[in-house]
N, C-alpha and C positions, 0 to 999 in steps of 0.2 A: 754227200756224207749223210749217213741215214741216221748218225748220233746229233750231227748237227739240229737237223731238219726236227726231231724228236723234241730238243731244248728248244728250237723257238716254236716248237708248237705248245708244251709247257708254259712258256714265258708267255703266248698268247692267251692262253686261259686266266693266265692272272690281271689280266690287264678286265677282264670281264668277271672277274669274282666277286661274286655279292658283297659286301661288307657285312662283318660281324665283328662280337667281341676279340676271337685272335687269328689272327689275317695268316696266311701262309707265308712263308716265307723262303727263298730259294739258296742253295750253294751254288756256284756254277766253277767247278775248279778243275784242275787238269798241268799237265806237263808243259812247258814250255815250246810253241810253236803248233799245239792243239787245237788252234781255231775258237779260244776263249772271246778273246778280243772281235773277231770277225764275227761271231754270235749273236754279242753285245751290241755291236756297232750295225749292224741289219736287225737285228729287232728295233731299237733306236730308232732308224731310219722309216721301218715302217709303221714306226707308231709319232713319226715326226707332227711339231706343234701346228696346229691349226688356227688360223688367224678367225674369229668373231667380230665379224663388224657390226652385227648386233650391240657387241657388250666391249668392245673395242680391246678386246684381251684375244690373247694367244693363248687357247688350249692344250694343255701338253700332259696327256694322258702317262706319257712314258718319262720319265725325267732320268736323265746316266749324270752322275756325281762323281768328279775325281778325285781321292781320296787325296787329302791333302799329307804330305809328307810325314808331319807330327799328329798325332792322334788326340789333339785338344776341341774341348766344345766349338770356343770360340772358332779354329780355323775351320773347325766341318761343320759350322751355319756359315763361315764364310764363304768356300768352297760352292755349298748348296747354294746358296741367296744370289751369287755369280753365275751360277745353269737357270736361275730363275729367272736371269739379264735385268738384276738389280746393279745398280752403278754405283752406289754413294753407300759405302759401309763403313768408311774410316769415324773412330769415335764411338759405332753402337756398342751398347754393352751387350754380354750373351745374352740376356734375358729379354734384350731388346729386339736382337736379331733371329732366338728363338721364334718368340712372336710373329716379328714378319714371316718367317718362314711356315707358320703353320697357318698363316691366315694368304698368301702367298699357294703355297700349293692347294689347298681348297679351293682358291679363285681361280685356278688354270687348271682346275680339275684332274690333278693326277692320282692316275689309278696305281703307276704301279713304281716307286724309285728302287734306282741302280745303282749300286754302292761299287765302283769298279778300283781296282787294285786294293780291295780289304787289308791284305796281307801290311799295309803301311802299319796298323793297329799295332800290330806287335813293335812298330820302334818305340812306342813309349811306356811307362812307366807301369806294373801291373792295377795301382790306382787310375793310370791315364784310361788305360782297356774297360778297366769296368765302368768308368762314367762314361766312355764312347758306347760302350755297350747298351748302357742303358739310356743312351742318346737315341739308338737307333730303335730298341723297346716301345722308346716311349714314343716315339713319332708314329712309329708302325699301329700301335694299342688308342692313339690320342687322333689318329687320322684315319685310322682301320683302311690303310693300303698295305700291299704286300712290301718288302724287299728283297731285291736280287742280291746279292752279295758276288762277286769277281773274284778270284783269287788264284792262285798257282799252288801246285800240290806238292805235297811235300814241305812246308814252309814255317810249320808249327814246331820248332824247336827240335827237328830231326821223329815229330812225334808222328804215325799216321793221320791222316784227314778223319775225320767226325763230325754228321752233320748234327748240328744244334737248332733246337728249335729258338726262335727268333723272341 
């Protein structure tokens, strides 16, 4: 598929994009049975973690994040901090697990996170959307890596797709 093949050559350019102040950011959205998923899951794969036995860390240039059901801070550091193959979260407060998270993806050097099934955003509350929103703002602008965002089309309230800048 020559549309496929096109997205992950896209999605390979960001994984190599300089850092600066506002990072690019991507949609990747489509009809149901499109080949979204299979996209995601082979860019993934070939941007799979690399073990440093230098620094005794797993480098994971590419990080895919599943959107957790409810569109609250705390479950989407939760979510994240669990692709990071952190084990012991019960108890951190957000702010806490902010934190890790951003000192966390710097030490495994990811270039570029994957926000897969975005569309969950819209179950929560229109205050829920904008703090996730600016959940993902601020990691993007505070760690200058891009985001992928996932989602299925058509899904915004019966309204067309529109990309927005991140």
């Amino acid at each position: 598929m020559p549309q496929a093949e096109a997205a992950l050559c896209h999605l390979a350019d960001l994984v190599i994009y300089p850092p600066r102040g506002r990072m690019p950011c991507l949609l990747l959205f489509g009809s149901t049975g499109m080949g979204k998923t299979e996209i995601v899951s082979r860019f993934s794969k070939l941007h799979a973690p690399q073990f440093d036995t230098r620094t005794g860390l797993s480098k994971m240039s590419v990080l895919l994040v599943q959107m957790p059901p409810e569109p609250t801070e705390d479950q989407f550091y939760n979510e994240l901090l669990t692709a990071l193959n952190c084990v012991e979260l019960s108890g951190l407060s957000v702010r806490s697990m902010r934190a890790e998270a951003r000192q966390l993806l710097a030490e495994v050097e990811t270039k570029v996170l994957v926000l897969d099934e975005i569309d969950k955003m819209l179950a929560g509350t229109p205050r829920q959307q904008r703090v996730f929103l600016n959940t993902i703002r601020f990691l993007t602008n505070d760690l200058k890596i891009p985001i992928v965002l996932r989602r299925h089309r058509g899904r915004a309230h019966g309204r067309p797709d529109r990309s927005e800048p991140c």
